[in-house]
C-alpha positions as CSV (number, residue, x, y, z in Angstrom):
1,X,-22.8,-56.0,-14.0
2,X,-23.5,-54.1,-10.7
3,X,-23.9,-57.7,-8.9
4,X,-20.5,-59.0,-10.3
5,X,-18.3,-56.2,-9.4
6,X,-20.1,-56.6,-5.8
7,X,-19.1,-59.9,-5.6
8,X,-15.5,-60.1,-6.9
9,X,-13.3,-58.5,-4.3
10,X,-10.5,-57.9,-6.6
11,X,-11.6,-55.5,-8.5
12,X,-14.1,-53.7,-5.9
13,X,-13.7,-51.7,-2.6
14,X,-16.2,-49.7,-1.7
15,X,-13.7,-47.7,0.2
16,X,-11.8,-47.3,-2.8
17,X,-14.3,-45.8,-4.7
18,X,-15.0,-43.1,-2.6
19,X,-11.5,-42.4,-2.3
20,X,-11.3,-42.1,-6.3
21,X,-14.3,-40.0,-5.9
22,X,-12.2,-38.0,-3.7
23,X,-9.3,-37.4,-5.6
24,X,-11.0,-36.5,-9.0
25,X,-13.3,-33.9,-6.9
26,X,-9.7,-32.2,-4.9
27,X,-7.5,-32.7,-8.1
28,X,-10.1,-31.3,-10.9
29,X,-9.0,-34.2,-13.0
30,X,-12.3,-35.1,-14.3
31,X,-15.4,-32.9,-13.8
32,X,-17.6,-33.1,-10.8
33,X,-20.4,-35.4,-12.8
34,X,-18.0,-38.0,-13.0
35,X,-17.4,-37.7,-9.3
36,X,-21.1,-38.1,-8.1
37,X,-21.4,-41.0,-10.8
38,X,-18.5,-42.7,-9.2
39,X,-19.9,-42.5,-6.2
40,X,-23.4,-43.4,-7.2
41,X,-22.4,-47.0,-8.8
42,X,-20.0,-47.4,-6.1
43,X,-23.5,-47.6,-3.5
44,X,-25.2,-49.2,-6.1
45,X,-22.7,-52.0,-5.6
46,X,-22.7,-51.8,-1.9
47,X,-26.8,-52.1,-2.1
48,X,-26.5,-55.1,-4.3
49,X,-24.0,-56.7,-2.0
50,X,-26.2,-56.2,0.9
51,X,-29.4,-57.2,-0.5
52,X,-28.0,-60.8,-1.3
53,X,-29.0,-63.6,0.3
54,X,-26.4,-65.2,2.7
55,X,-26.7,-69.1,1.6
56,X,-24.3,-71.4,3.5
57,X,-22.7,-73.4,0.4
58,X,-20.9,-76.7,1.5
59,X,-17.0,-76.2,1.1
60,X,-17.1,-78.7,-1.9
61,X,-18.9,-76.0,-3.9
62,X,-16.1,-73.2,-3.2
63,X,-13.5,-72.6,-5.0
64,X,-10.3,-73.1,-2.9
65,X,-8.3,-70.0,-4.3
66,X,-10.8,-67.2,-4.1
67,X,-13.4,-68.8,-1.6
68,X,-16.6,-67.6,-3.6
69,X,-18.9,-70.3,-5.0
70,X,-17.9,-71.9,-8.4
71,X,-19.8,-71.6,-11.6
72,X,-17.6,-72.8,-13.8
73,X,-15.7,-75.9,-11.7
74,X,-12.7,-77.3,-13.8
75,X,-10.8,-80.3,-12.4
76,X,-6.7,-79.9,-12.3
77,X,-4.5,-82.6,-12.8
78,X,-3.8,-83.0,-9.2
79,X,-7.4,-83.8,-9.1
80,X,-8.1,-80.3,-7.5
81,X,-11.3,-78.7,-8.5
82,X,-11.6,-74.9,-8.9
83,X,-13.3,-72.2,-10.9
84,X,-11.9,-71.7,-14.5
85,X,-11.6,-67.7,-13.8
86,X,-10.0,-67.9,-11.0
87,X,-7.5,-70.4,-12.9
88,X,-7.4,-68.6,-15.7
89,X,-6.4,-65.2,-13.4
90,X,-3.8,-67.8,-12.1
91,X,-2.5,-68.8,-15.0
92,X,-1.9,-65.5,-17.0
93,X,0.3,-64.5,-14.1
94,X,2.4,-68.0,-13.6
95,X,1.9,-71.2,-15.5
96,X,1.8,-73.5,-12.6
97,X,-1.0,-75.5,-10.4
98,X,-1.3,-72.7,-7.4
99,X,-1.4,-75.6,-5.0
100,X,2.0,-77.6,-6.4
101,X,3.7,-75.4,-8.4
102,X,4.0,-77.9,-11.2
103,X,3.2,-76.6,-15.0
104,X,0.0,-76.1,-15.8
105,X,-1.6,-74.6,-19.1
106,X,-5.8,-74.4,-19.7
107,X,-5.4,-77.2,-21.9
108,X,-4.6,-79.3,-19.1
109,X,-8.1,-78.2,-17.1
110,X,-10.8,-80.8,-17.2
111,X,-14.5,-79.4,-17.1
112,X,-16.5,-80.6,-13.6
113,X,-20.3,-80.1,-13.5
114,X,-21.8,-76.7,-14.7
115,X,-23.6,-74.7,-12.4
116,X,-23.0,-75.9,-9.2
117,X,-25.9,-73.7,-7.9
């Protein structure tokens, strides 16, 4: 869990955390245990990141919308290949391709290879 928070930017900033770690300590909101917990996970994350091995991935095996390697590649219509969750984040927010704004629903995604790497 700790190594896919790390590596999906949209849902961690390090920064962030200690900010929230911040607040709940000034505010009294939650108690002081939360606060040092928060703040523990939140460098248990940034360990993780850190201790990863940087592996240069040919751009074929990114996904073109969020940049991170693809597990899970599905093949759009256009012929596009991305990752299904990053497609599926698309699509609960607009029902289109991201790349030409034509209608798109997961029924229309075509699964590519599994595990890329």
């Amino acid at each position: 869990f700790i190594s896919a928070v790390g590596n999906d930017p949209r849902c961690y900033s390090h920064t962030a955390f200690l900010r929230a770690s911040e607040v709940i300590s000034k505010t009294g909101i939650r108690s002081e245990d939360i606060a040092n917990k928060l703040v523990q996970f939140a460098n248990e994350v940034k360990n993780s990141v850190e201790e990863q091995i940087e592996i240069d991935f040919p751009d074929e095996f990114l996904d073109p919308i969020t940049y991170t390697v693809m597990s899970d590649p599905v093949k759009l219509p256009t012929g596009m290949t991305v990752d299904r969750s990053s497609i599926l984040t698309h699509l609960m927010s607009k029902s289109t391709d991201p790349f030409t704004n034509q209608p798109l629903t997961e029924a229309d995604l075509v699964p590519g290879k599994k595990q890329l790497y």
